[in-house]
Steps between C-alpha positions, in 0.01 A plus 500: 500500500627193585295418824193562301657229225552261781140562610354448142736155453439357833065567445581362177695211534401410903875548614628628759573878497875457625570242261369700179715758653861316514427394127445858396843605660662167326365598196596875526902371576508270242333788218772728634786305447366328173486899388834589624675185317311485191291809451190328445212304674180397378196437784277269321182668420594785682782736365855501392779696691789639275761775525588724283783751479373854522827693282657818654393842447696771417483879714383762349173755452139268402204691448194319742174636481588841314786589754885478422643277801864400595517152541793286611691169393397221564680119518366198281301289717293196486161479596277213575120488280223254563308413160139315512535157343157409326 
């Protein structure tokens, strides 16, 4: 969670708790709109945050887990994945 982050930076680094905090939320804004503009974002050391466009599916019958089902349409959409960067 991301008071328990806080806790583990502040310990860590001998900051205050609301300060850790406020850079957590700055960092959060600027990986959201980095993703949003250019679909891509690489934390140092951490992990790398991409979309990717999930493509439509068409209705009609699937078979799921031995049973015929009905399943509906559904619109092309993109999705947001987080990748561990070694």
């Amino acid at each position: 969670s991301k008071t328990g982050l806080a806790d583990a930076v502040a310990t860590a680094t001998e900051l205050k708790k609301s300060d850790i905090m406020k850079v957590l939320t700055s960092l959060a804004e600027v990986v959201q709109k980095e993703v949003k503009k250019t679909g891509k974002v690489t934390l140092p050391g951490m992990c790398m945050v991409k979309t990717r466009l999930k493509p439509a599916t068409k209705a009609g019958k699937r078979e799921m887990f031995g049973k015929v089902c009905v399943v509906k349409a559904k619109p092309a959409r993109t999705v947001v994945k987080a990748f561990p960067v070694a």
